[in-house]
N, C-alpha and C positions, 0 to 999 in steps of 0.2 A: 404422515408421522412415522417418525423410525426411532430405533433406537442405538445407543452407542456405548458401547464399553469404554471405560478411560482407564489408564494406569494408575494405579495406587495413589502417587502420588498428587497427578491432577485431580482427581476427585475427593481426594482431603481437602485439597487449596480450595476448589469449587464450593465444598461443604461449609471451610472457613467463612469461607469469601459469602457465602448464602446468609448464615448465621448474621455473619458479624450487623452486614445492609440492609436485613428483612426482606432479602430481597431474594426471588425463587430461583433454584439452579437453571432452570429452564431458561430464563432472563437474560445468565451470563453467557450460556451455550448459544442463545440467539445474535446477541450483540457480539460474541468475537466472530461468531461462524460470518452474520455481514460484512463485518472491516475486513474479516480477511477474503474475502469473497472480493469486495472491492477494491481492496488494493491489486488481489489476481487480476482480477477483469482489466483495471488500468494498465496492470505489467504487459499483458499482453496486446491490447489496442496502442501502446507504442512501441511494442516488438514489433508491430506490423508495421508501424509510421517508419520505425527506424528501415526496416529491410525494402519498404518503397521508396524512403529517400535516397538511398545506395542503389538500389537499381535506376533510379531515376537518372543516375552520372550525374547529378546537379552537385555545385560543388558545395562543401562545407565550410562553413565560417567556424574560427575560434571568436569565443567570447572575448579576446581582444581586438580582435577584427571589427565584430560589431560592435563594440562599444566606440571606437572610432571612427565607424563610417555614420552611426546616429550621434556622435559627437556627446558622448554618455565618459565623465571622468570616473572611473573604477575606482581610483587612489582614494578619493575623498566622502565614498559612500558608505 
């Protein structure tokens, strides 16, 4: 367990936001701290994807490319 100072202002929103839901500051500081946790964790396992697909020299398709070699009509989706 640790602790965290926040800016004035997020810790008023926080405070709102607690009030308004019944729901505990602790609660909102867990749920963003995950999503943003998981969206980092994502960003960076396809940084990785991306920089071994470029050293791989394989080549790259545009999304119109593939839409016509899987025979996929873009226009009408």
């Amino acid at each position: 367990m640790f602790g965290v100072r926040l800016p004035e202002n997020l810790q008023n929103r926080l405070d709102t936001l607690a009030h308004k839901t019944h729901r505990s500051k602790s609660f909102y500081v867990r749920e963003a701290l995950s999503k943003y946790l998981e969206d980092l964790e994502d960003y960076y396992i396809a940084d990785i994807a991306c920089k071994e697909h470029i050293d791989s020299g394989e080549k790259t398709k545009t999304l119109e490319e593939l839409a016509k070699e899987l025979e996929i009509d873009l226009e009408n989706k």
